[in-house]
KEKE-348719 format. One record per residue (C-alpha): x, y, z. Coordinates in steps of 0.5 Angstrom, whole numbers, padded with zeros to 4 digits, always signed. Layout:
<recs>
XYZ;...
</recs>
This chain:
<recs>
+0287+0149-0010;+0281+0154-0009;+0277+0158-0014;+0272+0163-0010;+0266+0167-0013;+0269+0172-0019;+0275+0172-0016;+0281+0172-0021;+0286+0169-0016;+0287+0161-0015;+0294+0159-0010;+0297+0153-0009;+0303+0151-0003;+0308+0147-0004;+0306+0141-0009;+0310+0136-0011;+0311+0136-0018;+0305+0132-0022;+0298+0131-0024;+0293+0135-0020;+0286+0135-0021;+0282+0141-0019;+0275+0140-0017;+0271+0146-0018;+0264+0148-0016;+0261+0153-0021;+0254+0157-0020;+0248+0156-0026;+0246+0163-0031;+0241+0165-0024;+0247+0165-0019;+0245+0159-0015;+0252+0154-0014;+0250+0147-0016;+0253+0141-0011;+0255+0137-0017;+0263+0138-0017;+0266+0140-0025;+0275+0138-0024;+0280+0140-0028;+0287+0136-0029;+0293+0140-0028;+0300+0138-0029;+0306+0142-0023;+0312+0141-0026;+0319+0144-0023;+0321+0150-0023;+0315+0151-0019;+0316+0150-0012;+0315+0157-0009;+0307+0161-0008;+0306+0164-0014;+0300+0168-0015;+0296+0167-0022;+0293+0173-0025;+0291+0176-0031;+0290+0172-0038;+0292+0166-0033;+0287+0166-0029;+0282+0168-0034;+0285+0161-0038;+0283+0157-0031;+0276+0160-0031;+0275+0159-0038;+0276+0152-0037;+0272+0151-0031;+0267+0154-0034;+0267+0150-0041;+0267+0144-0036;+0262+0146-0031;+0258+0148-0038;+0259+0140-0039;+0258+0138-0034;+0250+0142-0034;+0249+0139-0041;+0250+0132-0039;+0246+0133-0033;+0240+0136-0037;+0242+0129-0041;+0241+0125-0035;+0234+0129-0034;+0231+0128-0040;+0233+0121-0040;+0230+0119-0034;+0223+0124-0036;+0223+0119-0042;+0224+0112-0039;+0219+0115-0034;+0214+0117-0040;+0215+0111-0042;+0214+0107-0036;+0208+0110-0035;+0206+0109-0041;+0207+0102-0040;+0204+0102-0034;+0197+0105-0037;+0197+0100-0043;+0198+0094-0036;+0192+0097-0033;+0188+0097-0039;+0190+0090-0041;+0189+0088-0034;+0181+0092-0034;+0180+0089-0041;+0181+0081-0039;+0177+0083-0033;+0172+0085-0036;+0173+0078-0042;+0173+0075-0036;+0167+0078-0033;+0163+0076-0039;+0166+0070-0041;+0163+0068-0033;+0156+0070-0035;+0156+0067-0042;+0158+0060-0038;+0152+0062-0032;+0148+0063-0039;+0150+0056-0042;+0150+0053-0035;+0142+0055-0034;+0140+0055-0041;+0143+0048-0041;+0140+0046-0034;+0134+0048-0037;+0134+0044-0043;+0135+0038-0038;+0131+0038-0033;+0125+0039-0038;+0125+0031-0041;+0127+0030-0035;+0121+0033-0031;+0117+0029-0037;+0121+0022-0035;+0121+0022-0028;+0114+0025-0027;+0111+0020-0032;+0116+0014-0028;+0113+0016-0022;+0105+0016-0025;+0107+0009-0027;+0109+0007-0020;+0102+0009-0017;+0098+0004-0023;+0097-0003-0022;+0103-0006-0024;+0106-0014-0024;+0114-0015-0020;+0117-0015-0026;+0113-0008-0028;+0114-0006-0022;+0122-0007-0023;+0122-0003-0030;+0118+0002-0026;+0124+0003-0020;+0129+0002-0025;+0127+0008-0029;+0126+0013-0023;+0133+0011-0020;+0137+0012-0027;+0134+0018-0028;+0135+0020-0021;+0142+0019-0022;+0143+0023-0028;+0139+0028-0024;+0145+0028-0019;+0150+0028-0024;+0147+0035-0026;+0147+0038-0019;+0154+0036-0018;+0156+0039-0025;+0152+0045-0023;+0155+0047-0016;+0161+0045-0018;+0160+0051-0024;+0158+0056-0019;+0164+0054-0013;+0169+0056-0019;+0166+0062-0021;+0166+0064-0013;+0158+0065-0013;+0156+0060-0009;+0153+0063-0002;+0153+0060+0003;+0147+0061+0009;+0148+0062+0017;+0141+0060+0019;+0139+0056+0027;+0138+0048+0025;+0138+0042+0029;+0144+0038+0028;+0141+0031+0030;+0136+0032+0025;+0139+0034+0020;+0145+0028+0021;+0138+0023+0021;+0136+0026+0015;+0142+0023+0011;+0142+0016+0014;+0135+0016+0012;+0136+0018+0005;+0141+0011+0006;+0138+0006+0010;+0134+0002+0005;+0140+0001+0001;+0144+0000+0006;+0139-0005+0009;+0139-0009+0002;+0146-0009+0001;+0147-0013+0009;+0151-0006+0012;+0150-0003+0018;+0148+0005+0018;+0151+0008+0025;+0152+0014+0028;+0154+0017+0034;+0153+0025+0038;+0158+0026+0043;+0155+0028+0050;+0158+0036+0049;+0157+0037+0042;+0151+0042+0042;+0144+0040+0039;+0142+0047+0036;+0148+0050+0031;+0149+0056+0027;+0151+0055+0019;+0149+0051+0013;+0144+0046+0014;+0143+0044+0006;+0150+0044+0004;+0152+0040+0011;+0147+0035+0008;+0150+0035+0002;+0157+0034+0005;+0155+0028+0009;+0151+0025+0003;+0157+0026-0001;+0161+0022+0003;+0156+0017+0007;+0155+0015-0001;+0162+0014-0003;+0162+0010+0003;+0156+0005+0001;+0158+0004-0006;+0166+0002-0004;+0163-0002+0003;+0161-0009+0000;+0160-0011+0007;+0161-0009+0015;+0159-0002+0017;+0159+0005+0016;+0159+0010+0023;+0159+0017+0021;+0161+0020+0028;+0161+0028+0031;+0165+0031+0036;+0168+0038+0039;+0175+0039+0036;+0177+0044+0041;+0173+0046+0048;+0166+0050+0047;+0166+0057+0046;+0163+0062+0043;+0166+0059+0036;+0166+0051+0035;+0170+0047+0032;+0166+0041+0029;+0169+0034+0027;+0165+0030+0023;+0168+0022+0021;+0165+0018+0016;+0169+0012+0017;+0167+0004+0013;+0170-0002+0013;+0170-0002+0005;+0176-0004+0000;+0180+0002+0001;+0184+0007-0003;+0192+0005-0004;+0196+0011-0002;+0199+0013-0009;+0191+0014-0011;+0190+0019-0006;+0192+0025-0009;+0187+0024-0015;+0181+0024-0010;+0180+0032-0010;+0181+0033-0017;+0175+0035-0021;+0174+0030-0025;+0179+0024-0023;+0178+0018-0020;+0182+0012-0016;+0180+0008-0022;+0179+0011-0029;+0180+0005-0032;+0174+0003-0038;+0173-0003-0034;+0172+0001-0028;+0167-0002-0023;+0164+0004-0020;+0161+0010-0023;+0160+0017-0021;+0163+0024-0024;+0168+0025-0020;+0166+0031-0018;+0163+0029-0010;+0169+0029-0006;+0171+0035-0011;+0164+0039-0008;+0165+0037-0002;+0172+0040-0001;+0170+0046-0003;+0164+0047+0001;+0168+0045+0008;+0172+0050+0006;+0168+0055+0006;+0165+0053+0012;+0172+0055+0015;+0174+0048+0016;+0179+0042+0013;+0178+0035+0011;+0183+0029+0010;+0183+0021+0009;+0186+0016+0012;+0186+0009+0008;+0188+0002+0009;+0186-0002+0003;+0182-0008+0005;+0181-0005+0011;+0177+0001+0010;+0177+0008+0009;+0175+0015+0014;+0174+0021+0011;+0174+0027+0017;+0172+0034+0015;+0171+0039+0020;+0166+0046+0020;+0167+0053+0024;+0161+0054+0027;+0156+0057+0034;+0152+0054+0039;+0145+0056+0037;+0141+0061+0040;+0136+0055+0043;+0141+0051+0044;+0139+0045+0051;+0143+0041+0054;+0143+0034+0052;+0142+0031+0059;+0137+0026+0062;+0130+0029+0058;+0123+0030+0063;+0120+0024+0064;+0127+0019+0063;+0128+0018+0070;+0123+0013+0069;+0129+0009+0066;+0134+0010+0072;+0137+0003+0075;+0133-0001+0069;+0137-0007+0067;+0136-0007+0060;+0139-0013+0057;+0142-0012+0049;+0144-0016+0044;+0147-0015+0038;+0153-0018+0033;+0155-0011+0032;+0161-0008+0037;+0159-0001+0034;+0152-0002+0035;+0153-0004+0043;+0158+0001+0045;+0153+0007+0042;+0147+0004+0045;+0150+0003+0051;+0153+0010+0053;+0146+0012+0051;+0143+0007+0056;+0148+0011+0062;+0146+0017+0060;+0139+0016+0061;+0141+0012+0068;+0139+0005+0066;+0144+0000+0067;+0146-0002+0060;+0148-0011+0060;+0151-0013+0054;+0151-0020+0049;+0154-0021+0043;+0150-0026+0041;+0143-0029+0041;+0146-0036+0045;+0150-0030+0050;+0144-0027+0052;+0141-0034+0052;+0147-0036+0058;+0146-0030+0061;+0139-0030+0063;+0140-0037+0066;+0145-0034+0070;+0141-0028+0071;+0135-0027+0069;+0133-0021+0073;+0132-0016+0067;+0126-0011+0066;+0127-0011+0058;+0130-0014+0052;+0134-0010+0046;+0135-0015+0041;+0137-0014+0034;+0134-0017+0028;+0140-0020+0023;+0145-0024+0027;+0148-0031+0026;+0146-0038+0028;+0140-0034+0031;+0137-0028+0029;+0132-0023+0033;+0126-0027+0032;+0129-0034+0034;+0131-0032+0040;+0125-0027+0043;+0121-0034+0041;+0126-0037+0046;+0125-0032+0051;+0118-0033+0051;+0117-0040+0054;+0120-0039+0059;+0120-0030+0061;+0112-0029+0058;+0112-0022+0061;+0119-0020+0060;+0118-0014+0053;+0122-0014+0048;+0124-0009+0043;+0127-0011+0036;+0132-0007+0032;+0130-0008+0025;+0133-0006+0018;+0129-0002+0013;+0124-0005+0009;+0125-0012+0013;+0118-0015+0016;+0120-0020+0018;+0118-0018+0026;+0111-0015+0025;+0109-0021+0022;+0110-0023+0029;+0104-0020+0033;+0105-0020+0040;+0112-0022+0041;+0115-0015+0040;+0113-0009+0044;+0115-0005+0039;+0120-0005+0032;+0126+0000+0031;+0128+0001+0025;+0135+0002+0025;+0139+0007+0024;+0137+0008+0030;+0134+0015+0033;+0135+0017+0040;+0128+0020+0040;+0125+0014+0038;+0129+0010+0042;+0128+0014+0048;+0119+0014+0047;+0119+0007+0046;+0124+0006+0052;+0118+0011+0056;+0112+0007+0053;+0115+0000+0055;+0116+0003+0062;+0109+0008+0062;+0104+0004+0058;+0100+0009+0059;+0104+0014+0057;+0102+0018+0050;+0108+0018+0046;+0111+0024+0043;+0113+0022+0037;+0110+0025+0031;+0105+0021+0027;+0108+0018+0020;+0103+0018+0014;+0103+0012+0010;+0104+0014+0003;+0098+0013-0001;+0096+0012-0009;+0094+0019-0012;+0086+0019-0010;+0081+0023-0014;+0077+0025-0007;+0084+0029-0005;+0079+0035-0010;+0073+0033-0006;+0077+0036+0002;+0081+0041-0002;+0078+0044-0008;+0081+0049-0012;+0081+0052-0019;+0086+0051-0023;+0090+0053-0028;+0096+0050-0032;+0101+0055-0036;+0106+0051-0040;+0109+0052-0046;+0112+0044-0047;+0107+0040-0049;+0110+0033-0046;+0111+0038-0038;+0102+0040-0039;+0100+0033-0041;+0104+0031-0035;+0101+0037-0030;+0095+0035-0033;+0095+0027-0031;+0097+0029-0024;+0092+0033-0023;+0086+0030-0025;+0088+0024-0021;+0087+0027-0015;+0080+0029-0018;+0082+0036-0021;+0079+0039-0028;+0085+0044-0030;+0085+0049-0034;+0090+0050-0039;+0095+0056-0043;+0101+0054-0047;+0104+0061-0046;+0104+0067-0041;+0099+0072-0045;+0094+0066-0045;+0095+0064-0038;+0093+0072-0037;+0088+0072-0042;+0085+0066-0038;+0085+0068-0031;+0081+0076-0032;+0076+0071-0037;+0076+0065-0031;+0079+0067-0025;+0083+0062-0022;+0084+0059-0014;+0091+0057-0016;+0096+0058-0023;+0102+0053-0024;+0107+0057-0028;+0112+0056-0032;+0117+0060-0033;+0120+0060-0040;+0114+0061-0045;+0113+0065-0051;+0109+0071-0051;+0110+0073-0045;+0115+0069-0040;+0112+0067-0033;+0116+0073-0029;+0112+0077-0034;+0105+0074-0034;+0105+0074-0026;+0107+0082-0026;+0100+0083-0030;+0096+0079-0027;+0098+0082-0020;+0095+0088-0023;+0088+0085-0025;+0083+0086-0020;+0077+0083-0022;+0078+0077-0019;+0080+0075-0013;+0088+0075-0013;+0090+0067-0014;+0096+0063-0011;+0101+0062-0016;+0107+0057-0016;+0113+0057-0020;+0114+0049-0024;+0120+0051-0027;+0126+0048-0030;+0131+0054-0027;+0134+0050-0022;+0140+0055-0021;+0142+0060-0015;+0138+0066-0015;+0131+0064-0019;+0127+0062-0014;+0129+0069-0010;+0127+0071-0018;+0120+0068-0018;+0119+0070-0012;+0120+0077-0013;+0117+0077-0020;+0111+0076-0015;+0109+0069-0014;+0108+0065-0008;+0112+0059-0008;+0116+0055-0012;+0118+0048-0014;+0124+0045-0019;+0123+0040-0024;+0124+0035-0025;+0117+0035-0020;+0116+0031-0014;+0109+0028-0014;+0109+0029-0006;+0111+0036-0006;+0106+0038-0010;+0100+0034-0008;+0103+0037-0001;+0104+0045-0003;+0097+0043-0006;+0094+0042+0001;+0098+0047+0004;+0096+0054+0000;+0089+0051+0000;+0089+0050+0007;+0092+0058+0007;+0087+0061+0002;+0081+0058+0007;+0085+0062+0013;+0087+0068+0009;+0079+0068+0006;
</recs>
């Protein structure tokens, strides 16, 4: 069947009877033909079995029908349109309170993170201020006469509440890893050092408990790298600690080596593996999950939030590298974490330094009970030239001097069974006098420098390459003045420190507990401070007084110590003075705020007495330079 146009003819040819159905494409009022088809069923029944040909009210019968379906078929597709352009109104009207919904609990959010940083920092504070006054007042304690038995109560308070201290810093840091505000720095700094740093936090606990402290730098890993010395340290002290409290006895190596070849990024690998009592497998899992720990028990023997392996794991991660465990109970446990990092711009090699060549061919005899020990010192004897022989015992190295006694120097460690360092030097005495011997001596243990003369000199282990290497030169090169820095031996606070550092100072606290504190220090060290309860009298002083020196505190009345600082940078009356920030805001962000606000230096309470007799003695020494 065919329909065209106003055409008023429609044909059909030789259809067999039935039902037909005729499909129809109609035109809309404007005379545009729709593509949607309209139909119309029509029943061929006999005699019509020739080609006839409709006119008239026929045709006209046929159109209207076509029409009226078309006209349907228009409506419902108008229908359609507006069904859709509702369930799109409606979507997008969903979609409007979606993106409301989503920007109203992110700004909920965004409060509710700054409510928790101002509850974390009003709390800090809070702390850290009878902190100040406990571990500062321990601390002054420490430095008066006292009895063993004082002696101990002295050292026990300023331990507890160095650990209670610790608990908040964990606390704190893991605060800011949840809430992504923890900023990592990308600074130089000396790989080496900063590993010693961390054994040296240890050695004196690790000596008392008998454990040996160890560490090992393979040859190709690069002295000088680029990231995060602070939370590397912070890392390593978590686990190094861990490892210590689990380790009742044995040895704790802490090892670093490249895990791939270098280039202009590194892969470094750090392993801290103990000897302690292990982790069963089923308890692993628990070990990264804040506030979890192996034993959760209340009769649990070993303490702790936590919250240090849970530190730890995100601070590798955001050095771009991975940790794991590998554990056998009874046996030990080594927690290996790796960082992503770059050779420093100073960066040397860690060849054979000047001057060692000295060292090359000298047979150098060492003796210890500890493997580990042995190795590491002898792959660092090969790597200066010396030829290292090695004795597991004092009886060993007994028999092999009789063998051979044709030795330049003897290394021997202090503790070793059946017969320690100084027993064994003794021997060697009577019969090689001229033969030096060095002594590797724990932490603390005095036992070889109440020895005069026997040894040529007393290492403390855990044992630096620097300080080896110098004593090594010194043996060899009597007159060789040695490079290693001189250590000041700590003193009581002395009233003529005032007399070789004078400065005027002022005092601005508003805590009562944290100024007769500020005032004792000071006056120990020969000092007659000043002092303001709040910012507006620190103001108020220095234009009547002037001052060389203010220790502010930030929190006061009145006027906040930012606030007195701005002010008293405008004053000109009297020369500028150095102003030092002794505060309890301890979170990111407040030194940089001091500083900005215009002081010169911050320190955090609790206050360490040592550094701030030493910023004392630095800013003093500046003020004459600047003067």
């Amino acid at each position: 069947w065919t329909y065209s146009g106003n055409q008023r003819t429609a044909t059909y040819t030789n259809l067999d009877p039935g039902k037909y159905t005729l499909f129809v494409k109609g035109a809309n009022n404007d005379g545009v033909w729709n593509d949607v088809p309209a139909s119309i069923i029509i029943t061929i029944t006999p005699p019509f079995w020739a080609t006839w040909w409709f006119k008239g009210s026929m045709l006209v019968a046929v159109a209207a029908l076509t029409l009226l379906v078309f006209k349907w078929r228009v409506q419902e597709i108008k229908k359609q349109k507006l069904a859709l352009q509702k369930q799109v109104r409606e979507r997008t009207a969903q979609l409007a309170h979606s993106m409301h919904e989503e920007r109203k609990a992110r700004v909920e959010a965004e409060n509710a993170n700054k409510s928790k940083s101002v509850f974390l920092a009003t709390m800090s504070h809070e702390i850290r201020t009878p902190m100040n006054g406990v571990i500062g007042t321990a601390a002054l304690l420490k430095e008066t006469n006292q009895t063993g038995e004082q002696h101990n109560y002295t050292e026990t308070i300023i331990s507890c509440g160095e650990s209670l201290l610790n608990i908040i810093n964990d606390i704190l840091d893991f605060s800011r890893i949840e809430s992504d505000s923890l900023q990592l720095e990308h600074i130089e700094f000396d790989l080496r050092q900063c590993l010693e740093e961390v054994l040296d936090v240890f050695a004196e606990k690790a000596a008392k408990t008998g454990l040996e402290l160890v560490y090992e730098i393979q040859q190709n890993v690069p002295n000088q790298i680029m990231g995060d010395p602070l939370r590397l340290r912070q890392v390593l002290m978590n686990l190094v600690s861990n490892a210590i409290k689990f380790t009742p006895a044995g040895e704790i190596l802490l090892q670093v080596r490249l895990c791939e070849p270098v280039t202009s990024k590194l892969e470094i690998c750090f392993d801290v593996r103990d000897t302690g009592i292990g982790i069963p497998a089923d308890k692993i899992d628990r070990l990264f999950k804040p506030f979890s720990q192996v034993d959760s028990s209340t009769t649990r023997k070993y303490g702790g939030t936590g919250l240090g392996l849970v530190i730890s794991e995100k601070l590798v991660k955001l050095m771009g590298g991975d940790i794991k465990i590998q554990s056998e109970p009874g046996k030990g446990t080594t927690f290996s974490f790796t960082i992503t990092s770059a050779a420093g711009l100073h960066t040397a090699q860690r060849n054979v330094p000047n001057g060692m060549a000295t060292l090359t061919a000298k047979r150098i005899l060492v003796v210890d009970d500890n493997p580990t020990n042995l190795r590491i010192l002898k792959t660092q004897l090969q790597q200066w030239h010396a030829v290292p022989i090695l004795a597991g015992s004092g009886s060993e190295a007994l028999t092999w001097l009789n063998t051979s006694p044709s030795i330049d120097l003897l290394i021997t460690d202090m503790n070793m069974p059946g017969m320690n360092g100084i027993e064994l030097a003794q021997k060697i005495t009577v019969r090689l006098p001229s033969l030096p011997i060095m002594l590797l001596s724990s932490l603390g243990d005095d036992r070889g420098k109440q020895q005069p003369g026997l040894f040529q000199s007393i290492i403390n282990k855990p044992i630096k390459g620097n300080v080896l290497r110098e004593c090594l030169l010194t043996v060899f090169e009597p007159s060789r003045k040695s490079a290693l820095p001189e250590i000041k031996k700590s003193q009581k606070l002395s009233v003529d420190f005032s007399t070789r550092h004078p400065l005027h100072i002022l005092i601005a606290d508003d805590n009562p507990i944290n100024r007769q504190l500020a005032i004792k220090v000071l006056k120990n060290l020969g000092y007659e401070p000043d002092v303001a309860e709040d910012g507006q009298e620190a103001v108020d002083l220095f234009t009547a007084n002037g001052y060389d020196m203010i220790l502010m505190d930030v929190q006061m009345p009145e006027l906040d110590g930012m606030e007195a600082t701005k002010v008293i940078r405008t004053l000109t009356m009297h020369v500028q003075p150095v102003i030092i920030a002794m505060t309890a805001n301890a979170m990111q962000g407040d030194e940089a705020a001091c500083l900005a606000a215009g002081m010169d230096d911050y320190l955090s309470k609790p206050i360490n007495i040592e550094k701030l007799v030493s910023r004392l003695e630095e800013w003093e020494v500046r003020k004459i330079n600047i003067g």
